[in-house]
KEZA-684022 format. One line per 5 residues: for each residue x, y, z of N, C-alpha, C. Coordinates in steps of 0.1 Angstrom, whole numbers. Layout:
<fimis>
X:Y:Z:X:Y:Z:X:Y:Z | ...;
</fimis>
This chain:
<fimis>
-170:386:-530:-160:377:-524:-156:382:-510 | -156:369:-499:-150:375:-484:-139:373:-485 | -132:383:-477:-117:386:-478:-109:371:-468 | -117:365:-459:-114:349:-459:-114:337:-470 | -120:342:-481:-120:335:-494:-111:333:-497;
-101:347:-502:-90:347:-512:-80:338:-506 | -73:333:-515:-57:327:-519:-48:335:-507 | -51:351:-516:-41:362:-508:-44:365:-495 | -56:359:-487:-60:363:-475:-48:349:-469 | -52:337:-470:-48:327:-468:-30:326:-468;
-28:332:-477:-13:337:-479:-4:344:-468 | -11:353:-465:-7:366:-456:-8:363:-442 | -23:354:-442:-21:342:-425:-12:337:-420 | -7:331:-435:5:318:-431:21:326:-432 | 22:335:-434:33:343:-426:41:343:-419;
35:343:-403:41:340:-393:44:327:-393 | 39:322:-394:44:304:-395:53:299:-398 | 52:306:-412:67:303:-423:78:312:-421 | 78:325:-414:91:331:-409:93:323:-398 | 89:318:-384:90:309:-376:99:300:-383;
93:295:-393:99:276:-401:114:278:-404 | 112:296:-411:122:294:-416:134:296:-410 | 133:304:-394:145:313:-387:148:292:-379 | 141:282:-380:143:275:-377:157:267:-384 | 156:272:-395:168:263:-404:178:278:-409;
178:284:-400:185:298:-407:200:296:-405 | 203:283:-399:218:279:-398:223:273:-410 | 214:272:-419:219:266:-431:222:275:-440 | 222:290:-439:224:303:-451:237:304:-445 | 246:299:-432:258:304:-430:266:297:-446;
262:282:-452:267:276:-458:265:284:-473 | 251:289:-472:248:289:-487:251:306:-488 | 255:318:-479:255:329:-480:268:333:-483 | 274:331:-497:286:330:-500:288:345:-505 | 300:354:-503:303:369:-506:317:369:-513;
323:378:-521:333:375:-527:347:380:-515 | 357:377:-518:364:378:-509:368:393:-501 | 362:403:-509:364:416:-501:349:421:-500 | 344:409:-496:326:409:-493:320:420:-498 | 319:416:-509:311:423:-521:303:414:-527;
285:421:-532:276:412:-533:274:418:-550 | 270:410:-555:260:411:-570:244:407:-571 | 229:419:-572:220:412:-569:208:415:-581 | 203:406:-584:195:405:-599:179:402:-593 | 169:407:-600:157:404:-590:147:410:-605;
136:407:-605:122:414:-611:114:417:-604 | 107:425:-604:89:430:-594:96:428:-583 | 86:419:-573:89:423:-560:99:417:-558 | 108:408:-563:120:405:-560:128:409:-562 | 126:418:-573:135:432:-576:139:440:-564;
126:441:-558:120:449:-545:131:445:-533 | 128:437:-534:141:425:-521:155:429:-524 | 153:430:-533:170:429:-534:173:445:-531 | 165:456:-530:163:470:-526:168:468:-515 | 162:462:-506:155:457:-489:171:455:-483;
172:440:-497:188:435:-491:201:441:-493 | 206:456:-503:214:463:-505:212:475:-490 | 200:478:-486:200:485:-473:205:479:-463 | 203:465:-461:205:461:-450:221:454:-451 | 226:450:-461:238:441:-458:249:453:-457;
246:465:-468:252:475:-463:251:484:-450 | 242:485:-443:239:492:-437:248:483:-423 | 242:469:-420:246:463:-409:256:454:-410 | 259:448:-424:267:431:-422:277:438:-433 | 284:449:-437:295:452:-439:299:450:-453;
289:448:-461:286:441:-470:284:452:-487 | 290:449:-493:290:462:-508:279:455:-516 | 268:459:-518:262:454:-529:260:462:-539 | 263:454:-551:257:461:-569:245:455:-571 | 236:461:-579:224:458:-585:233:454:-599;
223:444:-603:233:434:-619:218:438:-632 | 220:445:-639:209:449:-650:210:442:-660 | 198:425:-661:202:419:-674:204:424:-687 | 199:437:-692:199:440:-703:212:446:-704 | 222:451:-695:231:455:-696:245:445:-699;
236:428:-692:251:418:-691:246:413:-707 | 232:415:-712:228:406:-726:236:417:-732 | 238:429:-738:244:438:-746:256:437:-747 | 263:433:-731:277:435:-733:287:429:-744 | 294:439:-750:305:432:-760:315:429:-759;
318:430:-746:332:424:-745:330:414:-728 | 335:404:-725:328:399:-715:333:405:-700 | 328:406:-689:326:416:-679:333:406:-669 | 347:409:-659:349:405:-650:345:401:-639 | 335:388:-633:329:382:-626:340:371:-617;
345:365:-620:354:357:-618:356:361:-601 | 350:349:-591:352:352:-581:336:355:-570 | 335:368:-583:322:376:-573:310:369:-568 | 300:369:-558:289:366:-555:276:369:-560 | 269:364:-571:258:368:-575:244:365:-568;
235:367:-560:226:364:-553:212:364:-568 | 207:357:-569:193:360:-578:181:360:-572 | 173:364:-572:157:363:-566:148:362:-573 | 142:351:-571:129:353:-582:118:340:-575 | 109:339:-572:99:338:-564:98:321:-571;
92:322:-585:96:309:-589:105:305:-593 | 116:303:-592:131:305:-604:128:302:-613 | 119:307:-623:115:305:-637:114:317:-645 | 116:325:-641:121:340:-647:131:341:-660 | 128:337:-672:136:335:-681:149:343:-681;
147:358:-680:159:367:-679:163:365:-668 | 162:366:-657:170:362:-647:179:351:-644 | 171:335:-652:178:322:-653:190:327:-669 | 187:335:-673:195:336:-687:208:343:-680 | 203:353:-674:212:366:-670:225:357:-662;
219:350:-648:228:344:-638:236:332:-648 | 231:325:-655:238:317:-668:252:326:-671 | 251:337:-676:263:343:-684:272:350:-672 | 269:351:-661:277:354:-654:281:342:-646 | 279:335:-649:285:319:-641:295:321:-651;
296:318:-664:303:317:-675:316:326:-672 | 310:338:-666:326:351:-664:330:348:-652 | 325:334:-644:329:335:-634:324:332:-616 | 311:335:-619:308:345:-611:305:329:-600 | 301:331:-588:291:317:-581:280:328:-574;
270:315:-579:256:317:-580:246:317:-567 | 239:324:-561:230:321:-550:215:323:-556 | 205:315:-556:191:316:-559:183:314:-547 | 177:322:-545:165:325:-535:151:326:-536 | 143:312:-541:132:308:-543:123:305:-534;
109:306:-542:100:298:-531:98:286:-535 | 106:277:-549:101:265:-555:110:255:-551 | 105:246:-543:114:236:-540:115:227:-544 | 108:221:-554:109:212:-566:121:216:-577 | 135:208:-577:147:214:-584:143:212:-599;
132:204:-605:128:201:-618:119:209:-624 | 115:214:-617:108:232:-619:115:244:-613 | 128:245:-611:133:253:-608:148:256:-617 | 150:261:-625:162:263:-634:171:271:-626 | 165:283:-621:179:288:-611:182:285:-603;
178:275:-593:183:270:-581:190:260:-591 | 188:253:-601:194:242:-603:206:245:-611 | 208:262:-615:218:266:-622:231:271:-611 | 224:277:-597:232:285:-593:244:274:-583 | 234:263:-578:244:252:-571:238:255:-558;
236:264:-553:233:267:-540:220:275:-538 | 212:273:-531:199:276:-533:193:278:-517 | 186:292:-513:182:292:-503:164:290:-502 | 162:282:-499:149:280:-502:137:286:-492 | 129:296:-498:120:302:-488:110:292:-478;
103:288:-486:95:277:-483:91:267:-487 | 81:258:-484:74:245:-492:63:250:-493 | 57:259:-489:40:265:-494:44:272:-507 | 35:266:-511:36:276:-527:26:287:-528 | 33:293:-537:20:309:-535:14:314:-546;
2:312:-547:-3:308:-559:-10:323:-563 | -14:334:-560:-21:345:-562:-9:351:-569 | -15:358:-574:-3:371:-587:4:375:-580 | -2:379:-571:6:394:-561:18:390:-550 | 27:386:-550:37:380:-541:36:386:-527;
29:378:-515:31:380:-502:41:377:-493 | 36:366:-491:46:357:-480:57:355:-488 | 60:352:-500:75:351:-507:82:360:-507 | 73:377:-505:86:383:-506:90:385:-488 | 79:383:-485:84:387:-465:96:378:-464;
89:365:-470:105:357:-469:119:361:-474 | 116:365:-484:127:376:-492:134:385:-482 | 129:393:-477:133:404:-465:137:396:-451 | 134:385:-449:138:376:-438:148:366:-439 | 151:365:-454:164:357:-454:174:365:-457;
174:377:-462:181:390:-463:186:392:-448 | 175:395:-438:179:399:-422:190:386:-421 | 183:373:-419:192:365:-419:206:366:-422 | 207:368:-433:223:366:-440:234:376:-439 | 228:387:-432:235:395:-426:235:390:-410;
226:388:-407:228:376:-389:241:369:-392 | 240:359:-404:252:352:-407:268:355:-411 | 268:368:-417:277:377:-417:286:381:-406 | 280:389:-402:283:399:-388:274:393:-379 | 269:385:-372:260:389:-361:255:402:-362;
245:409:-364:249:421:-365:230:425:-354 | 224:414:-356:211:416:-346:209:406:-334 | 201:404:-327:199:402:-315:190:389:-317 | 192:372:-316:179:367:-316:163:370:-315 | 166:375:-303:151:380:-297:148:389:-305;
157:392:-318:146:405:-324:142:396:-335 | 141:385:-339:138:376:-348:126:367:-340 | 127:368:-330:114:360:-321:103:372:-321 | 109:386:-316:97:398:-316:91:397:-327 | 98:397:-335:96:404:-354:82:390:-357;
85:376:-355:71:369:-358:60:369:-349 | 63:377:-334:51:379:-329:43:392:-329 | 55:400:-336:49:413:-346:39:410:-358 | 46:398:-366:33:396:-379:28:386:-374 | 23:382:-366:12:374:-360:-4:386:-361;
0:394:-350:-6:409:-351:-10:412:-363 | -1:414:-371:-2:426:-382:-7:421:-393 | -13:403:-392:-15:393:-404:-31:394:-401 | -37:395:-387:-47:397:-381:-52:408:-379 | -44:420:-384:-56:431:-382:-54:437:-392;
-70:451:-395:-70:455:-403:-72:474:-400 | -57:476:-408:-51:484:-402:-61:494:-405 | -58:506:-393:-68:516:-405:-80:520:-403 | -87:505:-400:-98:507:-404:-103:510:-412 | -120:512:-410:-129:514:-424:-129:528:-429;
-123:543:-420:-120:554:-422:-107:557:-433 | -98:547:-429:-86:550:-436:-87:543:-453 | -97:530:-451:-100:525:-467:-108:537:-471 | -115:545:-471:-124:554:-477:-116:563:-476 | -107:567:-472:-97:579:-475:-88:573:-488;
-88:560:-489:-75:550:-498:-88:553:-515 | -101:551:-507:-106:552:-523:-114:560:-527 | -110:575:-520:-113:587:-525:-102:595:-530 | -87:587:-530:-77:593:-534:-73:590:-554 | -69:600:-558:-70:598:-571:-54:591:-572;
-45:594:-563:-31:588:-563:-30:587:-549 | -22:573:-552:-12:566:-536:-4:569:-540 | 4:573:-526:21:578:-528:25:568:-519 | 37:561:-519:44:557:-503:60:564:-507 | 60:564:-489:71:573:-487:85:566:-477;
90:559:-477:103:553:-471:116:556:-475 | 123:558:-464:136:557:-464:146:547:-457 | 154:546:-465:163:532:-461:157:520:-466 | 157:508:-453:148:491:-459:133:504:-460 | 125:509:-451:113:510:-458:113:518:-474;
122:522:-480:122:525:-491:110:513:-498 | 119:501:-494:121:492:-505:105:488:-499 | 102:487:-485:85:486:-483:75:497:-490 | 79:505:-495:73:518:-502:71:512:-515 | 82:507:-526:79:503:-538:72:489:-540;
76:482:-526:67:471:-527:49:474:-522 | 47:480:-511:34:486:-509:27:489:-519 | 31:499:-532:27:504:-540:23:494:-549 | 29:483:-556:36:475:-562:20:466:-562 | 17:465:-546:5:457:-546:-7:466:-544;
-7:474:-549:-18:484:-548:-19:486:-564 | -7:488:-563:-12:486:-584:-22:471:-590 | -12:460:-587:-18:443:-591:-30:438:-581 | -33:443:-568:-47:440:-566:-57:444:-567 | -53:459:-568:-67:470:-567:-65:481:-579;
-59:476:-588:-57:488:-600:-58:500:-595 | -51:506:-586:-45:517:-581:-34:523:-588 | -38:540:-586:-23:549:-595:-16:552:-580 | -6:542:-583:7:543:-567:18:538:-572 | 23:546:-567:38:550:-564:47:549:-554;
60:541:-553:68:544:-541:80:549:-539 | 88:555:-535:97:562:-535:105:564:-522 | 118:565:-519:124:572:-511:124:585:-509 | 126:590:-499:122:605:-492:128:617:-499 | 141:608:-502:149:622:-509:141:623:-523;
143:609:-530:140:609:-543:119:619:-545 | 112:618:-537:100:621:-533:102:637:-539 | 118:640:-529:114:656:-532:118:662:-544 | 130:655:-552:131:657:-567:124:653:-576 | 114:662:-575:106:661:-582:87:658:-581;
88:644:-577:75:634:-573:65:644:-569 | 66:651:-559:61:653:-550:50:665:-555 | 55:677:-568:50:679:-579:37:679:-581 | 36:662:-582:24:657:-588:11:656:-580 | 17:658:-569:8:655:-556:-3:663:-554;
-20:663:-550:-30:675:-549:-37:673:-540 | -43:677:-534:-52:679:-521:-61:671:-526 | -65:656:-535:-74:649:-541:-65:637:-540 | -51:637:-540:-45:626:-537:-37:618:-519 | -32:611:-517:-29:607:-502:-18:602:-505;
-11:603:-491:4:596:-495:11:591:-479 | 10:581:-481:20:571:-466:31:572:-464 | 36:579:-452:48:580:-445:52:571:-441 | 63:561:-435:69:550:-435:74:557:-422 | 72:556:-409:79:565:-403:93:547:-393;
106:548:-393:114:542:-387:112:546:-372 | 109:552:-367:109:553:-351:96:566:-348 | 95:566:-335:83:571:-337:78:583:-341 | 96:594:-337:94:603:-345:100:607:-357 | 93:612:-365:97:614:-380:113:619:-380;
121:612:-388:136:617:-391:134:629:-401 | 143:637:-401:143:652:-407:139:649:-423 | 142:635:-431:141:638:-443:124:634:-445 | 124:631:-434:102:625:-436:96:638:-432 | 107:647:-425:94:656:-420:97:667:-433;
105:669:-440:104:677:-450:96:675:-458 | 93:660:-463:85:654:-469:67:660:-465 | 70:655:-450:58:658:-446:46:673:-445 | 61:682:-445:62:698:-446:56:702:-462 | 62:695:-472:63:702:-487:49:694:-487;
43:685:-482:26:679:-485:17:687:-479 | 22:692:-470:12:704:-459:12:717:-468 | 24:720:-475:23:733:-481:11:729:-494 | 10:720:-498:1:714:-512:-10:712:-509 | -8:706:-496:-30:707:-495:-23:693:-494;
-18:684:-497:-19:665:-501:-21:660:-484 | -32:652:-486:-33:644:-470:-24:632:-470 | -19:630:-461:-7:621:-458:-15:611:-444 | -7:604:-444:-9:592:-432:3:584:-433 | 5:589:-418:17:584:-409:22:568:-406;
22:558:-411:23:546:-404:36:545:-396 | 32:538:-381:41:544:-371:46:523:-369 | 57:523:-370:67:511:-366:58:506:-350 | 58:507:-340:51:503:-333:64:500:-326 | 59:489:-312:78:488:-304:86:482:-307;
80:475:-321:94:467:-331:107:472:-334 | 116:472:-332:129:475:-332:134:480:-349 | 135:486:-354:139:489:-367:153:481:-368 | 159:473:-380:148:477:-392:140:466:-394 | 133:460:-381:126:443:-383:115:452:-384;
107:464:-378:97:467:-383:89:466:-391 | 102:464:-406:97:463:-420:84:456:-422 | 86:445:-415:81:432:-418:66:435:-416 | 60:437:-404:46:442:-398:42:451:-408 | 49:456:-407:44:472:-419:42:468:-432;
50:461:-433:46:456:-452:36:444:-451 | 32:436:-440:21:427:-437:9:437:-440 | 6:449:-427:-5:460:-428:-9:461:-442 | 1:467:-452:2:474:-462:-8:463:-474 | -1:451:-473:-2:440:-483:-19:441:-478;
-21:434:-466:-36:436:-464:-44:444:-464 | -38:459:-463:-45:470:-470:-51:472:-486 | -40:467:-489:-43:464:-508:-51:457:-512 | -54:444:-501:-64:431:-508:-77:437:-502 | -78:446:-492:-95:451:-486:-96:461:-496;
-89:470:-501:-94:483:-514:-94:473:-528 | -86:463:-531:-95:455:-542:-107:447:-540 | -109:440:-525:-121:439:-527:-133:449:-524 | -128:462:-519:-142:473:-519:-146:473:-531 | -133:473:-538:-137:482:-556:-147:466:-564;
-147:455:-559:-154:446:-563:-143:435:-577 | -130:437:-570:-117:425:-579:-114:419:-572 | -108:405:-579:-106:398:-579:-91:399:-576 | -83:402:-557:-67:399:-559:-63:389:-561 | -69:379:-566:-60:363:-565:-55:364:-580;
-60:373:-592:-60:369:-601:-63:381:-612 | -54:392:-609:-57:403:-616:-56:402:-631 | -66:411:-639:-68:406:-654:-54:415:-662 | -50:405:-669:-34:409:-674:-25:407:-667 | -25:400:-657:-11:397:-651:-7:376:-647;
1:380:-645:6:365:-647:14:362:-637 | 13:345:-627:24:342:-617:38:348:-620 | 44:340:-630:57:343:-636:53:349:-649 | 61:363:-644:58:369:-657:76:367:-668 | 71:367:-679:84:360:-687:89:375:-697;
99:382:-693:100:394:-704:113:392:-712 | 117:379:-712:126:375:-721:129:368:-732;
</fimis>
C-alpha cells in the first residue's frame, strides 16, 4: 500500500485546510464557549478526545484564566447521592458524538444541572446524540474522518481549545493562528526524520514520548497512534511523571521522543534527558521550529501522526483500519 493510498494520508493533507475553515467561523465559539460563572470548566473525552481535553486543561489554565476538572463517567454512574452541577460548564468531546458513555455521562449531569458543550466532527444532528443533547455544539468540520486513528479531528480538537481561550481572554495574537496553518501546511508535507529515524522507530523494542505542559497531551496522543496504526509498545507521559518511575523500564534497545517547547530543553526535559544518557536509552529531540509555543503543538503532532502511518506501513498494516479496533468505540 502507498502512503498516498490511505484514508489517513488523505486525512492529514486536509488539515490545513480545515484549521483555515475553521479559524474562519471562530467567532461563533464566543457564543457557544460558555464557563460557569467563576469560570470554571468540566471536561469528559475518550482516547484521543480524552487527549484534547489534556491539551485543553493546559491551555485554558495556563492562558484564558480558566479552572478546569476532568469529569470520570464511572465516577458520575456510581454516584449515590446526586453531585452539585447546577450552573457549571460541561464541555464533552468525542469525535463522533456517539460515544455511549459520554452521551450517558453529559445526560446526568444536565439532570444536576450542569449546561452542556459538545465538540464534534459529526454535523448531521440525527447522528449525533451529544450535540443534540448538549444544545450547543462546536462543530469541527464537514469532512468526516473515516480511518480508526483520529487525525485531523483531534488537531481540530486542540484548535478550538486555542480558540476558546482566544475567546476568553484574548490571550494570543491573530498572526499566531495564520503562522500555526502555514506551520501544518509544512509539517502535512514532510516526512520527518527521514528514512534514518523510521529505522531507529523499528529497531526499538519501546516508544517513549516525553512532553510537558500542552505537549504532554501531544505525547499521549503520539503514542496513542503508534499503538492503533503500527501496533507499537508506546507510551506517553509528562516529564515529571516520566521520572517516577517510567523511565525504569527504558534500555539501550528502546527510543524515546523529547517534545522540546523552545529550542532549548527546559530543566525538567533535560533531566529527563540526563537519567536516558545514564541508561544507555537513545532519545530524539523534536525541536518546535519558529512556531511560537504553545501553537507549535499543532506541527509536531501533524510530524508525529505521519510518523506512525510510514512505521505501519514499513511493518506492512493497514492504518486505515487496524484489526480490533473500531471508529466509535462503545464501552458502555
Amino acid at each position: 500500500m502507498k502512503i498516498k493510498d490511505t484514508l489517513t494520508y488523505q486525512d492529514i493533507a486536509e488539515i490545513p485546510d480545515l484549521l483555515e475553515k475553521f479559524s474562519s467561523r471562530a467567532g461563533e465559539i464566543k457564543k457557544l464557549a460558555v464557563r460557569s460563572s467563576d469560570k470554571t470548566v468540566y471536561l469528559v473525552g475518550r482516547g484521543s478526545s480524552g487527549t484534547a481535553t489534556l491539551f485543553a486543561k493546559y491551555i485554558w489554565e495556563g492562558y484564558a484564566g480558566t479552572i478546569t476538572n476532568f469529569v470520570h463517567p464511572h465516577s458520575i454512574f456510581e454516584a449515590r447521592k446526586p453531585l452539585h452541577f447546577s450552573g457549571q460548564a460541561v464541555w464533552a468531546f468525542s469525535q463522533s458524538g456517539r460515544s455511549q458513555d459520554i452521551v450517558a455521562c453529559l445526560e446526568k449531569l444536565i439532570k444536576w444541572g450542569a449546561k452542556g458543550v459538545a465538540v464534534t466532527n459529526e454535523a448531521d444532528l440525527k447522528h449525533n446524540p451529544l450535540a443534540r443533547l448538549a444544545g450547543r455544539h462546536i462543530l469541527l468540520s464537514d469532512s468526516k474522518e473515516l480511518p480508526v486513528a483520529a487525525t485531523k479531528s483531534f488537531e481540530l480538537q486542540l484548535w478550538a481549545v486555542l480558540w476558546a481561550a482566544q475567546a476568553w481572554s484574548g490571550c494570543f495574537r491573530p498572526g499566531e493562528f495564520k503562522a500555526t496553518v502555514t506551520a501544518a501546511r509544512k509539517a502535512a508535507a514532510e516526512n520527518y526524520g527521514g528514512e534514518a529515524l523510521l529505522r531507529k522507530i523499528m529497531g526499538a523494542n519501546m516508544l517513549g514520548f516525553v512532553g510537558r505542559g500542552p505537549f504532554n497531551a501531544v505525547a499521549e496522543d503520539s503514542a496513542l497512534k503508534f499503538r492503533e496504526m503500527a501496533k507499537a509498545h508506546a507510551l506517553g507521559y509528562s516529564a515529571a511523571e516520566f521520572l517516577h518511575g517510567p523511565v525504569g523500564a527504558y534500555t539501550p534497545k528502546d527510543l524515546v521522543f523529547l517534545f522540546a517547547p523552545a529550542t532549548r530543553l527546559p530543566e525538567d526535559l533535560l533531566k529527563v534527558k540526563r537519567a536516558l544518557q545514564e541508561r544507555g536509552t537513545p532519545y530524539h529531540v523534536v525541536k518546535p521550529g519558529a512556531l511560537k509555543f504553545p501553537f507549535s503543538c499543532i506541527p509536531v503532532d501533524i510530524r508525529m501522526k505521519r510518523l506512525a502511518l510510514r512505521l505501519a506501513l514499513a511493518k506492512g498494516l493497514n492504518p486505515d483500519n487496524p484489526k480490533g479496533l473500531n471508529k466509535v468505540t462503545q464501552t458502555f
